[in-house]
C-alpha positions as CSV (number, residue, x, y, z in Angstrom):
1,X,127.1,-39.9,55.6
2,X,124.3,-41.1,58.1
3,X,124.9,-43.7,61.1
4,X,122.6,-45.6,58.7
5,X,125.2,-46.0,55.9
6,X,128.2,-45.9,58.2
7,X,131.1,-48.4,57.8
8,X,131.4,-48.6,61.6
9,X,130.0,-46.6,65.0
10,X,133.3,-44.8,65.2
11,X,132.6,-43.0,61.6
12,X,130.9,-39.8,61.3
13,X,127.4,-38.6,61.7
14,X,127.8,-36.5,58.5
15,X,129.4,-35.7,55.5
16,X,130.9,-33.0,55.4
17,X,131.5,-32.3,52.1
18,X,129.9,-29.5,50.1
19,X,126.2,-30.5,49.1
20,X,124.2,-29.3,46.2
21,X,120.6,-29.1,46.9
22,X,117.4,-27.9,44.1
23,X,114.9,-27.1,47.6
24,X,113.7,-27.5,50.7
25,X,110.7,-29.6,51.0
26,X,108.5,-28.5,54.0
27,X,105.6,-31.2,54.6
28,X,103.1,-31.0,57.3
29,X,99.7,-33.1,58.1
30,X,97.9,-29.3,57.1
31,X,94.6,-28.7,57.3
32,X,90.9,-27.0,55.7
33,X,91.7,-23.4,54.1
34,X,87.9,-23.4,54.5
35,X,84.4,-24.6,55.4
36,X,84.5,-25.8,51.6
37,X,87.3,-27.6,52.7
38,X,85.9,-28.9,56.1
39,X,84.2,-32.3,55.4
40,X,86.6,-33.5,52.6
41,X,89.5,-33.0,55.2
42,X,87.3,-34.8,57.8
43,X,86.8,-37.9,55.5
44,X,90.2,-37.8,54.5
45,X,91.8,-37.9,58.0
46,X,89.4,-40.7,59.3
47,X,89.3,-42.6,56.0
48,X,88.9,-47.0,56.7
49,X,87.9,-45.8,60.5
50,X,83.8,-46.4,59.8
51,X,83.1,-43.0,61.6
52,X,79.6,-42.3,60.3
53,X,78.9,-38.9,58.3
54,X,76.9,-37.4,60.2
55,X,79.2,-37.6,63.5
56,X,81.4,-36.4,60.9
57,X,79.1,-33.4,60.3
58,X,79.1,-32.6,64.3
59,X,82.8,-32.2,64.0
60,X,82.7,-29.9,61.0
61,X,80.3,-27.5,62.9
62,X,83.1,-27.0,65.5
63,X,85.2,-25.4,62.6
64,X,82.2,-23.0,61.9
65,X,83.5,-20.4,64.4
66,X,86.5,-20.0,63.0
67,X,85.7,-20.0,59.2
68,X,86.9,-23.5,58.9
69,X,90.8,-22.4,58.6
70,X,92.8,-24.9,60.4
71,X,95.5,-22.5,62.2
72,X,98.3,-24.7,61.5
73,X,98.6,-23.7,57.5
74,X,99.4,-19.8,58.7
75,X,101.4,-21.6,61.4
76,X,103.5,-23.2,58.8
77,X,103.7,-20.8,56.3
78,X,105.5,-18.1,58.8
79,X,107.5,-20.6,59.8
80,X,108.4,-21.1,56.4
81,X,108.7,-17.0,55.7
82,X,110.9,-16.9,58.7
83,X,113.1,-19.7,57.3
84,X,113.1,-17.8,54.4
85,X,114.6,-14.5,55.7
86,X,117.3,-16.5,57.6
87,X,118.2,-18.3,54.4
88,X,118.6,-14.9,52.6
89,X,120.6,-13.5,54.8
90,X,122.9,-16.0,55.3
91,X,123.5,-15.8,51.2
92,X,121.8,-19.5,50.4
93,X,119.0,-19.1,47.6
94,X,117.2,-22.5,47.7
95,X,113.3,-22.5,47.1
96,X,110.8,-23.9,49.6
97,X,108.2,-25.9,49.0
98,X,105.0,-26.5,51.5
99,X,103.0,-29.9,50.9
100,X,100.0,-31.1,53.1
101,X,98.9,-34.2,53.4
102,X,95.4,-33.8,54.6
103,X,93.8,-32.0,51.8
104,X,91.6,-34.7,49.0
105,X,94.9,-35.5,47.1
106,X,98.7,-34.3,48.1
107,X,99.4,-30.7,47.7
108,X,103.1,-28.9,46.7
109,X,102.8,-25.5,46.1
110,X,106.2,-23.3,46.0
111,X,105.8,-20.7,49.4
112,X,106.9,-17.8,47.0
113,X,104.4,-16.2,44.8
C-alpha cells in the first residue's frame, strides 16, 4: 500500500504481496521524428501561449540541422531496450509501452516490433 492510503505513518510504504501487472507504461513529453513533424510539435507545446507563427517558424529552423529528430525519442527508446534486457534476464515478461505527449494527439505504440 502507499503512505497515501495508509491507516497510520507507522504502516508500510508498500505492499508486499505478489502483484500482477499487463505492462509497463513509459511516457515522456517526446518530441518531432521529423521536419514534417517540426511545426505541429511547436504549436502543440506552446498552444493558449499567443506565440505568433512565424517566431514559431524561427524556432523550427533551429531543428533543420539536425533533420528535425528531437534526440530524446532515441534517448527513450534505449532506455526502454535496456529496461527490456534487465527484465528478461531477471525472468519477468511484461510488455512496454512508450507514449509521448508532444506529438498532434497522444501516442502509445508497443517498443517491440
Amino acid at each position: 500500500m502507499s503512505i497515501y492510503g495508509a491507516q497510520s505513518v507507522d504502516s508500510p510504504r508498500h505492499d508486499d504481496t505478489a502483484q500482477t501487472y499487463d505492462a509497463l507504461l513509459f511516457l515522456s513529453f517526446g518530441g518531432p521524428e521529423g521536419m514534417d513533424d517540426v511545426m505541429p510539435f511547436l504549436r502543440n507545446v506552446s498552444r493558449g501561449r499567443n506565440i505568433p507563427d512565424a517566431r514559431l517558424a524561427e524556432v523550427a529552423h533551429h531543428y533543420e540541422g539536425f533533420g528535425g529528430v528531437s534526440p530524446i525519442n532515441a534517448q527513450n527508446r534505449a532506455l526502454i531496450a535496456a529496461m527490456e534486457a534487465d527484465f528478461a534476464a531477471n525472468g519477468l515478461h511484461l510488455p512496454i509501452y512508450f507514449g509521448t505527449a508532444t506529438g498532434i494527439r497522444w501516442s502509445l505504440t508497443p517498443s517491440r516490433k
